[in-house]
C-alpha positions in Angstrom: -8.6 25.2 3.2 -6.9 21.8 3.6 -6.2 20.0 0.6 -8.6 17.5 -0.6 -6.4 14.9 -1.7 -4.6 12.8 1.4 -1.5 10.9 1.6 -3.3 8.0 -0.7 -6.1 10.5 -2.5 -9.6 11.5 -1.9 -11.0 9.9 1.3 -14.2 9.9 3.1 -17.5 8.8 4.0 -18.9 7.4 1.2 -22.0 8.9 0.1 -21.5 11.6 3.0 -18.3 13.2 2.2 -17.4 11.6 -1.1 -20.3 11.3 -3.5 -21.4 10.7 -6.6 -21.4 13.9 -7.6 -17.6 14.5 -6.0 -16.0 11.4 -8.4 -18.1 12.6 -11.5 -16.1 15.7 -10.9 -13.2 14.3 -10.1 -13.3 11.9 -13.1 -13.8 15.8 -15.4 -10.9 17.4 -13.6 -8.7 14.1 -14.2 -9.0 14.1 -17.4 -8.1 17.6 -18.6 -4.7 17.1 -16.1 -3.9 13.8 -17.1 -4.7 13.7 -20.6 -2.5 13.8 -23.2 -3.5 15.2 -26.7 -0.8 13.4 -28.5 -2.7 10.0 -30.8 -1.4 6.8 -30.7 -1.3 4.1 -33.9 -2.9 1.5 -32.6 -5.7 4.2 -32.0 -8.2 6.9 -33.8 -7.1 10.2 -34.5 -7.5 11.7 -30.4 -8.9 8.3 -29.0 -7.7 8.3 -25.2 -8.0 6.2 -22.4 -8.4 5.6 -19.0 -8.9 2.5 -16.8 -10.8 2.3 -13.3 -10.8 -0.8 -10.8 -12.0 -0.9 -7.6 -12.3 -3.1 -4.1 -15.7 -5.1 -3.0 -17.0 -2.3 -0.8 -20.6 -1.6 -1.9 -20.4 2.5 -2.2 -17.6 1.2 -5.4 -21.0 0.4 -7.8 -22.2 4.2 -7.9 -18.8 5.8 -7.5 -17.2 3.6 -10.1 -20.1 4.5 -12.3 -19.9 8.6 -11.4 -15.9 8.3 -12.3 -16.3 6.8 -15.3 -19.2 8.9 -16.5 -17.2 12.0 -15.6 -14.0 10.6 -17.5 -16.3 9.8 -20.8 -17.7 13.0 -20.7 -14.6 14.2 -20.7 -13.8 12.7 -24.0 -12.4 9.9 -22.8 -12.9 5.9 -23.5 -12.8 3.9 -20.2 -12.1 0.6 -19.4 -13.7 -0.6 -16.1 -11.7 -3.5 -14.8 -14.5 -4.1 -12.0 -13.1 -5.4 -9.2 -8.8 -5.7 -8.9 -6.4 -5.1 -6.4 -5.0 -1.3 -6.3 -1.4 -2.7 -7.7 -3.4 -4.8 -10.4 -4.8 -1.3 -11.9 -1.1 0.4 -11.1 0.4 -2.7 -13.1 -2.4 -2.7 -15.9 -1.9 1.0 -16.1 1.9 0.8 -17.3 0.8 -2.1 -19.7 -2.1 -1.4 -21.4 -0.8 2.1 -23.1 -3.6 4.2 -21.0 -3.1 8.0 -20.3 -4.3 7.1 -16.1 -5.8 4.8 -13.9 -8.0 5.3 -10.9 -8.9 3.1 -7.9 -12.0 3.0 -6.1 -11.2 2.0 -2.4 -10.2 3.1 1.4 -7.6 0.4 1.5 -7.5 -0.7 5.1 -10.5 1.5 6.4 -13.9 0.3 7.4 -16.7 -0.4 5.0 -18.6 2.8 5.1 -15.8 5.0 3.5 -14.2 4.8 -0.1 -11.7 6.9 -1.3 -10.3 7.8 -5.1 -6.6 7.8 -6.4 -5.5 8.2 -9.6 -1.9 7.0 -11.4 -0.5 8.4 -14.0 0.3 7.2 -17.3 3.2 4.3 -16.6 1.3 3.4 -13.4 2.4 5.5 -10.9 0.9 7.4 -8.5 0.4 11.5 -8.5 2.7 13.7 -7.2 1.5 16.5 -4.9 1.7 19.1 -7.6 -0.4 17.5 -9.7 -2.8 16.1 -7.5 -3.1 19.9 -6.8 -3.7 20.7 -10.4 -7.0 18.7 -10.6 -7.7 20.3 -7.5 -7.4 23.5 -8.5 -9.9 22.7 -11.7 -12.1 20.7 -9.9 -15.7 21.7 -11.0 -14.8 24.5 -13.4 -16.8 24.9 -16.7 -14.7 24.2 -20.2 -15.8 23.5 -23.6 -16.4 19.7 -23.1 -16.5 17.5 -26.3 -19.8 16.6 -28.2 -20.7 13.9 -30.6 -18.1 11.7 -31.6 -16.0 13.3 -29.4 -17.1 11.6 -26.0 -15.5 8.5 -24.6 -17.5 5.0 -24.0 -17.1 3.0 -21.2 -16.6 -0.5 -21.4 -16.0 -3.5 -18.7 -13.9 -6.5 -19.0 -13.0 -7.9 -15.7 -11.9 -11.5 -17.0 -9.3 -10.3 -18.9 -8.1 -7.6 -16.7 -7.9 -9.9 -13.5 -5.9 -12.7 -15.5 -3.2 -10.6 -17.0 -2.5 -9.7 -13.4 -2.2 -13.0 -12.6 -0.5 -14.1 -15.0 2.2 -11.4 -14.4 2.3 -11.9 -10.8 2.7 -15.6 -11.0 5.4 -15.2 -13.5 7.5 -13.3 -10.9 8.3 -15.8 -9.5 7.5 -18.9 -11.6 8.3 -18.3 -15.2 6.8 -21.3 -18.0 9.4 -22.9 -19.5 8.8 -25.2 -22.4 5.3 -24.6 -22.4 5.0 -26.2 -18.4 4.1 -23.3 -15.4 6.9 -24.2 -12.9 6.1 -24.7 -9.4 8.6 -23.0 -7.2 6.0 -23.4 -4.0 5.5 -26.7 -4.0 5.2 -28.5 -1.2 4.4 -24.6 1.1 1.2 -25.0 2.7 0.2 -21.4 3.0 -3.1 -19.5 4.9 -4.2 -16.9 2.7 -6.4 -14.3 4.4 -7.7 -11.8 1.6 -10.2 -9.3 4.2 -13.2 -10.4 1.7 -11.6 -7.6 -0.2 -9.7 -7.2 -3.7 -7.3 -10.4 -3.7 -10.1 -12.6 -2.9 -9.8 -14.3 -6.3 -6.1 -12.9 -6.9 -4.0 -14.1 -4.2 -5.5 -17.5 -3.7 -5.2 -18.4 -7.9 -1.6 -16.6 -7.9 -0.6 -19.1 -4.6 -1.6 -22.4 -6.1 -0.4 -21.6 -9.4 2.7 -21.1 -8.4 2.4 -24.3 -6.5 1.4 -23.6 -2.9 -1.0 -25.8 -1.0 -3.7 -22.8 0.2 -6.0 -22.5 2.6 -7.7 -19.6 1.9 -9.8 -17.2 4.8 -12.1 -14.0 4.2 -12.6 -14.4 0.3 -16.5 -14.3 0.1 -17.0 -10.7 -0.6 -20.1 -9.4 -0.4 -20.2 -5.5 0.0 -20.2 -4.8 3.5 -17.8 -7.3 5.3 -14.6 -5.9 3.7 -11.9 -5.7 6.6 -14.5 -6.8 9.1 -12.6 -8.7 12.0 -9.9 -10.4 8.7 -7.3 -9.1 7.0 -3.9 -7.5 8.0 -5.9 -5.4 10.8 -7.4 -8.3 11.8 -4.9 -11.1 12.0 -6.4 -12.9 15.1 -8.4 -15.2 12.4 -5.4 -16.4 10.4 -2.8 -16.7 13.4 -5.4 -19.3 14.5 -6.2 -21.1 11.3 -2.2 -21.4 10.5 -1.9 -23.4 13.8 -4.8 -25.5 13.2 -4.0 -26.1 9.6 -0.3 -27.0 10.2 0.2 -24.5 7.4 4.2 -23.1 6.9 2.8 -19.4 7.2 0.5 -17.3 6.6 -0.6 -14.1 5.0 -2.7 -11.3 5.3 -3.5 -8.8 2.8 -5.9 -5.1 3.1 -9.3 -4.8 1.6 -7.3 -3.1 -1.6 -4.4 -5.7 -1.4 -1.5 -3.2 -1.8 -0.1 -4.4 1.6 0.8 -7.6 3.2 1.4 -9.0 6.7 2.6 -12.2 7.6 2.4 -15.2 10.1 4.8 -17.7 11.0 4.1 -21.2 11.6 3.5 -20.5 15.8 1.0 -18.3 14.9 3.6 -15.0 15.4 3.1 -11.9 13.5 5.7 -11.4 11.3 5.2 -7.3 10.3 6.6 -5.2 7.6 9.7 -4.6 8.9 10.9 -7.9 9.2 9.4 -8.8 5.8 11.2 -6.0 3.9 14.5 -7.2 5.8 14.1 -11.1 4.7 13.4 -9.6 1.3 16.3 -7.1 1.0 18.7 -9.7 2.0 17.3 -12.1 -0.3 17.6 -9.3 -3.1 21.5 -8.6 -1.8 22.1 -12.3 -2.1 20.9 -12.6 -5.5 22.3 -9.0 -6.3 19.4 -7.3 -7.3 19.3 -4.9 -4.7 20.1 -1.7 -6.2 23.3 0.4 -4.0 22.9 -2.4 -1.0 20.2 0.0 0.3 16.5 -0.3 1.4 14.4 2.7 1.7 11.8 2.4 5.2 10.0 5.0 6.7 10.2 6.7 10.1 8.2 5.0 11.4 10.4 1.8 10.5 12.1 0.0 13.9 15.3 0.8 15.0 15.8 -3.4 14.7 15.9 -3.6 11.1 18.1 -0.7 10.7 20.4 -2.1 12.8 20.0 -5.8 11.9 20.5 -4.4 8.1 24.0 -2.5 9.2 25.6 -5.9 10.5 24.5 -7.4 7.0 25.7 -4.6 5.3 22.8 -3.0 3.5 22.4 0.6 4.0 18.2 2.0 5.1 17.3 5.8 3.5 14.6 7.0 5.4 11.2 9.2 4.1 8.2 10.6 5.4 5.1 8.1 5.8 3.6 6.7 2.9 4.5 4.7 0.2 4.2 7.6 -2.3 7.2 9.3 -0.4 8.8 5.6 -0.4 8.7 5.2 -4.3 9.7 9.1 -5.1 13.5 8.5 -2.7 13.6 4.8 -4.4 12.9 6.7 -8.2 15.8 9.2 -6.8 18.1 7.6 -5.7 17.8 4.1 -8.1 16.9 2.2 -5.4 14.8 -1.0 -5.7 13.2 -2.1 -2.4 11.4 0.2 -0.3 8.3 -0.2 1.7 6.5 0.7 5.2 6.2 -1.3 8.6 2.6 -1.6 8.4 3.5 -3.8 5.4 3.2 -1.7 1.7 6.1 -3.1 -0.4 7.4 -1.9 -3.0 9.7 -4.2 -5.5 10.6 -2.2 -8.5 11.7 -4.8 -10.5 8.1 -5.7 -11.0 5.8 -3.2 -9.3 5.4 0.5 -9.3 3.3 0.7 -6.6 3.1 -1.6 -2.9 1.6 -4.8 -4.1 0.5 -7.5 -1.1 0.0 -10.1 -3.2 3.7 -9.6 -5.0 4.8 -9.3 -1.4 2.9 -12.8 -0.3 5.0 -14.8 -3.4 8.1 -13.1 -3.0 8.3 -13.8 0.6 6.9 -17.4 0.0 9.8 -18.3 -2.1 12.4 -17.0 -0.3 10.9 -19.9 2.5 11.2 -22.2 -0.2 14.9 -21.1 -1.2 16.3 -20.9 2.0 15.3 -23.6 3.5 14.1 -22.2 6.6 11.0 -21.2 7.8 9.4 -17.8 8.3 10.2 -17.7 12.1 13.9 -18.7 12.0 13.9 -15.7 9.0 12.1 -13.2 11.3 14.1 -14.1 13.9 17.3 -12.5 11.9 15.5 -9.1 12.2 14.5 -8.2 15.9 12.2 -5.3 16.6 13.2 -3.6 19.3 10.2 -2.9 21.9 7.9 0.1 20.8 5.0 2.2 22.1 2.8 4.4 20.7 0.7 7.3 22.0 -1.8 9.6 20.1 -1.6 13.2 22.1 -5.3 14.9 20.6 -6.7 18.2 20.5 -3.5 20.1 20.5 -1.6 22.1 17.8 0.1 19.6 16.0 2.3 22.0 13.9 4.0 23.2 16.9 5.4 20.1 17.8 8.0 20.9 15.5 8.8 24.4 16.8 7.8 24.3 20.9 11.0 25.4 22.8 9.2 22.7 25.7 8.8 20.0 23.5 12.0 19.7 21.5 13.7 19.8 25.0 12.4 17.4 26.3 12.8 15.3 23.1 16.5 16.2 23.2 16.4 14.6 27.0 15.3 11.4 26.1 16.8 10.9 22.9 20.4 11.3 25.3 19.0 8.8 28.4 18.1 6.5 24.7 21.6 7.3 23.3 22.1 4.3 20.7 19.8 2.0 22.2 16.7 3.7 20.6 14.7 6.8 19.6 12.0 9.0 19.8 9.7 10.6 17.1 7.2 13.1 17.5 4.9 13.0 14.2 2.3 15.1 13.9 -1.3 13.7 12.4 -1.9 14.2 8.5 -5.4 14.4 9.8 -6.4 14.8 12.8 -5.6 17.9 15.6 -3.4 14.9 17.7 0.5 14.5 17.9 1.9 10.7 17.6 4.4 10.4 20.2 6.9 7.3 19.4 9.7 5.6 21.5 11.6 2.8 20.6 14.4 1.5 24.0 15.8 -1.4 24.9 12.8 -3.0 27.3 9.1 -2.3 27.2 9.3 -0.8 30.5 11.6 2.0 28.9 9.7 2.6 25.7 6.7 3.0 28.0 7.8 5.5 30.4 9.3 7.7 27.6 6.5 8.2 25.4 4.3 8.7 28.6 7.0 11.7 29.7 6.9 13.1 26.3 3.3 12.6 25.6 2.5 14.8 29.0 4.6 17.4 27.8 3.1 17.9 24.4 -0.1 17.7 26.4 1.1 21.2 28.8 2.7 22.7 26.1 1.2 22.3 22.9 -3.3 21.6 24.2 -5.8 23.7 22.7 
């Protein structure tokens, strides 16, 4: 059987394939991997703790409720932040001396599903092994505590949504004496929070930090999360940054663990190019860690190139931020991230955080003295195209005598001035054929060659 967890937890339909019964069990399983039997002071004898946040979709109300009841049961006390970006409960997790946290959310995915990750205690998320373990234990029978031994649940969303704040503003805009410094002033910045997570976050942290925001898709009201807004949807805020005269503009998923950005014309300004304004930013200020940043391969050929004349070195993973953080935790790095916009900056953040990503990203603006498109600009992405190859066998992409020589042609008509990847789906029976050249018209007509031959070789 395929594993249930994904490449960002337990996904589904809610209600259909995830239910309430499905995150009370998860919520038992979690506990008895998770927990840790050792006390704390500051606690009674065995007291432990877990903390659960989630994003505005409706389905988040019962399965919030079913986690939590499942954790309780399990002996443990829970604190239900309510509603908080993923990277505020990864962030909370590390600070507030909990043995896990768990999100409620499908991130960039429409309405009607809901997913469920968990992080571990310092706020990062599960490896594969031990997302396996509460797998494997999953709706197994064990001596469950009774009387004083079961947790409570309690909810405090005020205080849990302004310690985030207050440590993401302070990122970037520390008090001194007593005053909140203003390192934005004078931005004018479009903020457009996919009536999901951020929708309270991101615009406070922005004007705090002394930004003049205009602020898009922040009225949340169950259903409309990612609906035509947000970084999947930027069509919204690349108009409203024009008509607003606003510097830029960003865009955040309904969980807020990723952002996108748009310059001043109303350009989309994607991952890539924001992790390569950020990682020389970092090298100027010399806080990135071996000159390196660690990108994905799915990450464009421009920015590793761009990078190489600038002297910082790219380490590429698998897709997925989880893969990003375990080379950056390997290999000391502290910068990573994914073109579709997940950042990860270790100095503050254990996890992609979109809103970290927005005020990082804003400042470097500020401190440069340029805007967003003359940055951009310094990191070309060399034209790309994209073609899904369904109802073939995936896996064989990797071993088809066909397909890997016809790879091998293109990659030598490419030579040095691009690539090919053949990657196939974590969920689906389709391949992803990828070509990266000098002009469109070359990108095109390789990924159509190669997509035609995984079609011959490789269809069901």
């Amino acid at each position: 059987m395929p594993r249930m967890f994904g490449t960002d937890g337990v996904r589904g339909l809610a209600n259909r394939d995830l239910t309430a019964q499905l995150a009370l069990d998860l919520g038992d399983a979690a506990v008895r991997v998770l927990g840790s039997d050792s006390a704390r002071p500051e606690q009674p004898t065995g007291r432990r703790r877990a903390l659960i946040g989630r994003d505005t979709r409706v389905s988040g109300d019962f399965l919030s409720n079913a986690l939590a009841a499942g954790m309780s049961a399990g002996g443990f006390d829970v604190i239900d932040a309510g509603i908080i970006p993923t990277p505020g409960v990864a962030y909370l997790t590390s600070v507030l001396n909990v043995e896990m946290g768990a999100v409620i959310s499908a991130s960039h995915n429409p309405m009607p599903d809901n997913g469920i990750k968990f992080f571990a205690r310092g706020g990062f998320k599960l490896p594969d092994s031990k997302e396996d373990e509460v797998e494997d234990v999953l709706g197994q029978d064990w001596d469950r505590p009774t009387g004083a031994g079961v947790g409570r649940v309690s909810h405090d969303s005020n205080t849990a949504t302004n310690m985030y704040i207050d440590h993401l503003v302070a990122t970037i805009a520390p008090i001194v004496d007593g005053t909140q410094t203003k390192p934005l002033k004078g931005l004018r910045v479009v903020a457009d929070c996919a009536n999901g997570a951020t929708s309270v976050v991101a615009p406070e942290a922005l004007r705090r930090a002394g930004a003049d925001v205009v602020v898009i898709n922040a009225s949340p009201d169950g259903y409309n999360i990612n609906k035509n807004a947000g970084s999947t949807h930027p069509e919204q805020l690349q108009a409203m940054v024009k008509a607003s005269q606003a510097d830029l503009g960003v865009a955040f998923d309904g969980d807020a663990d990723r952002c996108l950005a748009v310059d001043e014309d109303g350009t989309l300004v994607n991952g890539d190019q924001i992790m390569g304004i950020l990682a020389r930013a970092k090298q100027r200020e010399g806080k990135l860690n071996h000159n390196t940043l660690v990108v994905t391969v799915m990450s464009n050929l421009g920015l590793k190139l761009a990078l190489k004349d600038m002297g910082i070195t790219t380490v590429q993973t698998n897709v997925g931020d989880r893969y990003v953080l375990e080379e950056m935790l390997k290999g000391d790095y502290s910068l990573g991230g994914e073109q579709s916009g997940h950042v990860i900056n270790r100095e503050f953040a254990t996890t992609g955080d979109g809103t970290l990503t927005a005020l990082t990203l804003c400042k470097e603006v500020v401190d440069s003295g340029r805007s967003l498109k003359s940055l951009a600009a310094d990191f070309p992405q060399l034209p790309q195209q994209l073609i899904n190859v369904p109802n073939v066998d995936k896996m064989a992409a990797k071993t088809n005598k066909a397909v890997l020589a016809a790879v091998a042609r293109e990659e030598e008509l490419l030579g040095d001035t691009g690539r090919v990847l053949l990657r196939p789906s974590g969920t689906e029976p389709l391949v992803r054929v990828m070509a990266e050249a000098a002009t469109q018209e070359q990108a095109d007509a390789v990924t159509a060659r190669l997509a035609q031959v995984v079609a011959d070789e490789l269809g069901l």
